[in-house]
N, C-alpha and C positions, 0 to 999 in steps of 0.2 A: 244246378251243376255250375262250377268255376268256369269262367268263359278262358278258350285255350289262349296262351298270349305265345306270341312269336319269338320264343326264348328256349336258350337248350345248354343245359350244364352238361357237362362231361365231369365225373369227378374220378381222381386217380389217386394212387400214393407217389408220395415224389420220387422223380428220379433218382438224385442223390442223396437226397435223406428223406427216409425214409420213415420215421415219426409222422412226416409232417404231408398237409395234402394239398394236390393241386387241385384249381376251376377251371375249365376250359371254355368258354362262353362262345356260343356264336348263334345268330339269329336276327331279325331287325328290329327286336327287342332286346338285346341281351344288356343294354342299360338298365334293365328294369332290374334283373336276376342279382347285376353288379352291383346296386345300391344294397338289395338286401344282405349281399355274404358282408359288403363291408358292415352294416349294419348288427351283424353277426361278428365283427370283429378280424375277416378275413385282410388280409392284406392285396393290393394291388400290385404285379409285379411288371406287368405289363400290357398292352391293349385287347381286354378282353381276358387275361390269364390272371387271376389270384391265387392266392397261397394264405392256407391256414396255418401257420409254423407256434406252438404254444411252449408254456415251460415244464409242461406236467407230462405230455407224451399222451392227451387225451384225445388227440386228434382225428381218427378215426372215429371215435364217439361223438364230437362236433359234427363230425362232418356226414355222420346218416342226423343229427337231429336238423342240420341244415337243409337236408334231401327232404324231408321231410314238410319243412314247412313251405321249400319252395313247389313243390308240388303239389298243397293245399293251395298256393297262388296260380297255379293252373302253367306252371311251369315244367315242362320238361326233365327230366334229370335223369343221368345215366348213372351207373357206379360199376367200376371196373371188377371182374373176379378178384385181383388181387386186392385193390381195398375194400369190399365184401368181405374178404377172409378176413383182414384186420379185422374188422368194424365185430365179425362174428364172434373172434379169437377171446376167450374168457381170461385172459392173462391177470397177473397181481403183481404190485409190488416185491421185490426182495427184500425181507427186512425193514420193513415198515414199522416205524417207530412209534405208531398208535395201533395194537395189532387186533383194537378191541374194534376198530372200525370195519362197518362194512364194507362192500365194494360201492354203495350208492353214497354213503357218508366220506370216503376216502375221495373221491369226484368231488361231493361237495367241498372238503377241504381243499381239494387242487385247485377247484374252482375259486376259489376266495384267494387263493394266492397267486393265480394268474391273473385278478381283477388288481392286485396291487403293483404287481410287474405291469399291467395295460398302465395304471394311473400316475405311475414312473417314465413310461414308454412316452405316455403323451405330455407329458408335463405338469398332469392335473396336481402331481405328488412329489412337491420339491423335498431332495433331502440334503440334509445340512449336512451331517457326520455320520461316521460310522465307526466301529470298533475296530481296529486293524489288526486284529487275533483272533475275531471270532465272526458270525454271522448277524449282531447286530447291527441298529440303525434307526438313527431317529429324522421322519421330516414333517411335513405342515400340507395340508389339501389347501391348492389357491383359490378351490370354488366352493371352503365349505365355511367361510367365516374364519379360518385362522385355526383350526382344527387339526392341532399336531399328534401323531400316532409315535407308539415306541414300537419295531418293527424286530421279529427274532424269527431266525432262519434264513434258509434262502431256497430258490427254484419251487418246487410243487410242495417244501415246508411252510415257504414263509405266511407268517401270521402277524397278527395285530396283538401286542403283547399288553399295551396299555394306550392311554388316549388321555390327552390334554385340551382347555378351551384356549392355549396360547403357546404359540414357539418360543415365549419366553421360559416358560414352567415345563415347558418338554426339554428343553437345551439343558435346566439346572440341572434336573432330574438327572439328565444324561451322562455331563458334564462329573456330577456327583460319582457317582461309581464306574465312569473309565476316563478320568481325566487323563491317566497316563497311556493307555491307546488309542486315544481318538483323533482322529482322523478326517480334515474336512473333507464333504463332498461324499457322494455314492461310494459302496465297494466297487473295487475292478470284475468285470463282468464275468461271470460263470460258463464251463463250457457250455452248458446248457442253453443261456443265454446266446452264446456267441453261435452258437448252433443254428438258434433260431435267425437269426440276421443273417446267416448266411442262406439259411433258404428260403429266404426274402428276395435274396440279392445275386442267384446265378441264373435266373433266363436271360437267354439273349435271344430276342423275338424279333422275326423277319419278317411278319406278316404285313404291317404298320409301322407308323412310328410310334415307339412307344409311351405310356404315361410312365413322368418320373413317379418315383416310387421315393413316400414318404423319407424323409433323412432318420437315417439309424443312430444313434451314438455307438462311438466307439472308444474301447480305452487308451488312451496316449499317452506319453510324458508329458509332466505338468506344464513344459515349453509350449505347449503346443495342444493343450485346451480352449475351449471355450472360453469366449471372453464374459457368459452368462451376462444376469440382471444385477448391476452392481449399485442400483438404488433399492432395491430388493435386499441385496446382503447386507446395504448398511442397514438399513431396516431392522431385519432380522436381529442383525448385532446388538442394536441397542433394547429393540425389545428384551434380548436373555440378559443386559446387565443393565441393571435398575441403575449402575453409578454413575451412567453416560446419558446424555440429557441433550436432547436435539432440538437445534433451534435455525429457523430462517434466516435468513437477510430481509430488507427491505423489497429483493425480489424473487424470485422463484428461478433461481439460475443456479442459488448457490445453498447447501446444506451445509451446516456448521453440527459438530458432534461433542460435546464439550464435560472434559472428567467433573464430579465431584469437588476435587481438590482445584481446579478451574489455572492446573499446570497442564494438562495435555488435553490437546486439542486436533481435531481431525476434520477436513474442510473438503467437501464434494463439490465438484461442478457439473452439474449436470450438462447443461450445452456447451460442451467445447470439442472441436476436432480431438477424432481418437487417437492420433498420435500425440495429441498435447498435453499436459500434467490434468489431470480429471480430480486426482487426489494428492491431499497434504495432510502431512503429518509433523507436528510441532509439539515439541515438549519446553517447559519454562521451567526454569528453579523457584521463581515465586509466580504467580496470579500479576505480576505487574513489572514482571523483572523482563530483556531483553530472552529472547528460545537459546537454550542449548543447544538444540541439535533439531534437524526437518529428516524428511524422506518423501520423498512425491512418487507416484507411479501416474502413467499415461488412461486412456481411457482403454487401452486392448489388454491391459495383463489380464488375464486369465483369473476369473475364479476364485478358483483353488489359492492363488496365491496372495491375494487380498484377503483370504480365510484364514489364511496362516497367518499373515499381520494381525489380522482384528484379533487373533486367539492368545496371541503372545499381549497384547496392546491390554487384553482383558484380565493379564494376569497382574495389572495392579502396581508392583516392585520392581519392574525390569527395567524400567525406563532412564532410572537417573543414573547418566553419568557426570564425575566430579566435573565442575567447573573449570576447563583448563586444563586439564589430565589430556596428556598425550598421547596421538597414535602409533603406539611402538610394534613392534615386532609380534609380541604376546598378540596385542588388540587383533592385526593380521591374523596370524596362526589360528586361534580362534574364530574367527568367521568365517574361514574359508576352510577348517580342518574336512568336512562331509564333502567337500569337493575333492580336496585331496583322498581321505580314502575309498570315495569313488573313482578314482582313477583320474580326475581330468587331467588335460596339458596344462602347465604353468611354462607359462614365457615372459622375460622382464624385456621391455623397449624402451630406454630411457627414462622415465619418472612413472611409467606404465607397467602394473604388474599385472596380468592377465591369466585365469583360467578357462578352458574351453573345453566343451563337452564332444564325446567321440565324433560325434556327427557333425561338430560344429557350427551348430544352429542356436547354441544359448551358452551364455558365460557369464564370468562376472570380470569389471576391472578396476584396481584400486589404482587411485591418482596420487603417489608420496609427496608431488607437491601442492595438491589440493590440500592434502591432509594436516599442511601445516600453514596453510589459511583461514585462521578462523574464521574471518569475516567476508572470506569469498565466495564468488557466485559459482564455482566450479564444485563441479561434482565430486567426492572424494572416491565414492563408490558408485558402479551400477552394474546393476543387471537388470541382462536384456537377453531376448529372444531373435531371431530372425536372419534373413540373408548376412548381416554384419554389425557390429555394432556401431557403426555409422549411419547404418539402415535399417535399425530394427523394425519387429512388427510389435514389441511391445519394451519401455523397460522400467526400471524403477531407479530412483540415484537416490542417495544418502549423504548426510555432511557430515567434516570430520569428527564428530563425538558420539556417533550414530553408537548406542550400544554392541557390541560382539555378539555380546548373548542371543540381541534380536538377530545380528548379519547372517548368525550359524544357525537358528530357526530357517531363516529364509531360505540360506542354501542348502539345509538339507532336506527340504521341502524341494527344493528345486533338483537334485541331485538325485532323489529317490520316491516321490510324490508322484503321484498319477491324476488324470484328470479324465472327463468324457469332453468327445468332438460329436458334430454330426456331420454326416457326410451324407451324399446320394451317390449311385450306381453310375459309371461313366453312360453315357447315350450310346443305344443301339444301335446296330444295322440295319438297312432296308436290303430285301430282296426278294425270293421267292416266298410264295403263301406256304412257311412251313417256319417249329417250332424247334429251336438248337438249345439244347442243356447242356451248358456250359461246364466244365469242371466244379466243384464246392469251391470253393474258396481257401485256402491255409487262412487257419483260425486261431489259432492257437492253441426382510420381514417388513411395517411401520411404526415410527416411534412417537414420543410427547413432543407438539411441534407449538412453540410459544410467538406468536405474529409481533 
């Protein structure tokens, strides 16, 4: 016989949503109960209280095969009538798009599509792009040798559509048949998804103080994403195009990314303060001639928006502008058109022309007398993010012959682009030994390196 251990789940369906289920743990063991559900993929929401919240609605089904095993561990386990009845209830899909599946084969497919949402959720499964019309997506597992998947569907569809031994051969592939929707970075999250974050995310437990609860990502304006692994992205980038060719310095401080034609060139720094230039970007008219034009961003921009340069930077033909060629009126008008018909404020302040986003926390400002410096250290363009543009939290500047083409990339990446944050749950209350459910919540690579 299992020796009894000093542990006692209570298992219920949630209060507010109701897919998903609760653990109520208490005992002077209940550490032991809490390693197995997380082990089982339960989430911690607070001391002693988890939550199984999935994207398939399997939840009740988990959670008797959880009763189950912890009760072979000589564990305790309760399970409420009402999640009993779930657990019993023989429900099915509406419209189920494979309808030759069984009920135990339709689980399994859920089951393969929530293991790729977990390996998203945790980071094991970074994804580059995604198709911005459709439910594709392609990324790379960082623990499985560089092992890139092409990804179709979404929630309790998605699936593994194809697989690659390299994110460079997954990106052409991809690149190949949706150059014109694609999109860096993850899709914007599903309700379903957002579903489950939130009933991750509304105990508020008086018992104790509580354990934080893993950081969720959540979807944002591009302003105001993550700043991710951006020795990672450059990676990434040059693995998918074989024309860029990375090479060291003397020390490991600084990556150098260098085109083919050996006219544009792109220069990392790895150790430098996050507000300081992290990245540069230099194009030349010859291999030996003085740079046309630069652009730098800080080490905080975000992501997303270094994926939008590197994707423009990749397309080869965009880069040169004439020698000398002025920054007129048109040049303007075109950079900043996707701000304009986004809405932003334009305000001019003397040599200062300025857009700014409704919330004004990101803009961009053009300098008319930078503009006609060529050889100045003044910025003609930037954008930036943050309490002001004196104080940003991230920005990018550009000099006078910076292409249009590339500025209206940028800003309409920044104008209409989204990105993932992670956040955690503000800190709870202490009080009486009792449990307050809160309302829901309104939801809505590396490259060839030459020493």
């Amino acid at each position: 016989m299992t020796p009894a251990i000093d542990a006692h789940v209570r298992l219920d369906t949630h209060p507010t949503h109701p897919n998903a289920v609760q653990a109520v743990l208490t005992g002077t063991q209940a550490h032991i109960a809490l390693v197995a559900l997380e082990a089982a993929n339960w989430s911690v929401a607070a001391t002693n209280v988890l939550v199984l919240a999935r994207i398939d609605h399997e939840e009740p089904h988990w959670a008797d095969e959880a009763a189950q095993h912890l009760r072979a561990g000589g564990i305790t386990v309760e399970i409420t009538p009402r999640l009993q009845k779930a657990i019993d209830e023989g429900w099915s899909w509406p419209n189920y798009p494979m309808p030759w599946c069984t009920r135990s084969e339709i689980r399994e497919v859920s089951q393969q599509a929530q293991k790729i949402h977990d390996d998203i959720r945790y980071g094991r499964l970074l994804i580059h792009a995604h198709d911005g019309h459709t439910t594709i997506a392609v990324g790379t597992y960082l623990d499985r040798g560089g092992k890139s998947v092409y990804l179709h569907g979404e929630d309790h569809l998605r699936q593994v559509a194809d697989t690659f031994d390299s994110p460079a051969k997954a990106l052409t592939a991809f690149e190949k048949v949706h150059t014109a929707t694609m999109r860096p970075g993850p899709a914007p999250l599903t309700d379903t998804e957002h579903d489950a974050i939130a009933a991750r995310s509304v105990f508020d437990v008086t018992t104790a103080k509580s354990e934080p609860s893993r950081p969720e990502p959540e979807t944002v304006p591009i302003h105001l994403a993550d700043t991710g692994d951006h020795d990672a992205l450059l990676g990434t980038f040059v693995d998918a195009h074989g024309e860029f060719e990375k090479w060291r310095t003397w020390s490991d401080d600084t990556t150098h990314v260098i085109h083919e034609s050996q006219t544009l060139r792109i220069e990392r720094v790895h150790e430098t303060d996050l507000h300081e230039t992290a990245w540069t970007v230099a194009v030349y008219e010859t291999p030996v001639s003085d740079r046309m034009w630069h652009l730098t961003a800080t080490g905080t921009t975000p992501a997303p928006i270094l994926q939008a340069l590197l994707h423009h930077l990749a397309e080869g033909d965009t880069w040169d502008t004439a020698v000398g060629s002025p920054v007129n009126e048109n040049t303007v008008t075109t950079a900043t058109k996707p701000l304009t018909d986004a809405g932003w404020k334009h305000t001019v302040d003397g040599r200062w022309i300025r857009w700014t986003n409704p919330s004004r926390d990101a803009g961009i400002q053009f300098d008319a007398f930078a503009a006609q410096q060529h050889s100045s250290t003044l910025a003609t363009w930037t954008i930036w993010a943050g309490p002001s543009i004196d104080h940003p939290t991230w920005s990018v500047t550009a000099s006078p012959y910076t292409p249009s083409t590339l500025l209206a990339d940028l800003t309409e990446t920044l104008a209409h682009g989204t990105g993932t944050r992670h956040t955690r749950p503000a800190p709870t209350a202490h009080g009486s030994p009792s449990i307050q459910v809160a309302p829901a919540l309104p939801t809505r690579g590396t490259g060839r390196i030459r020493g």
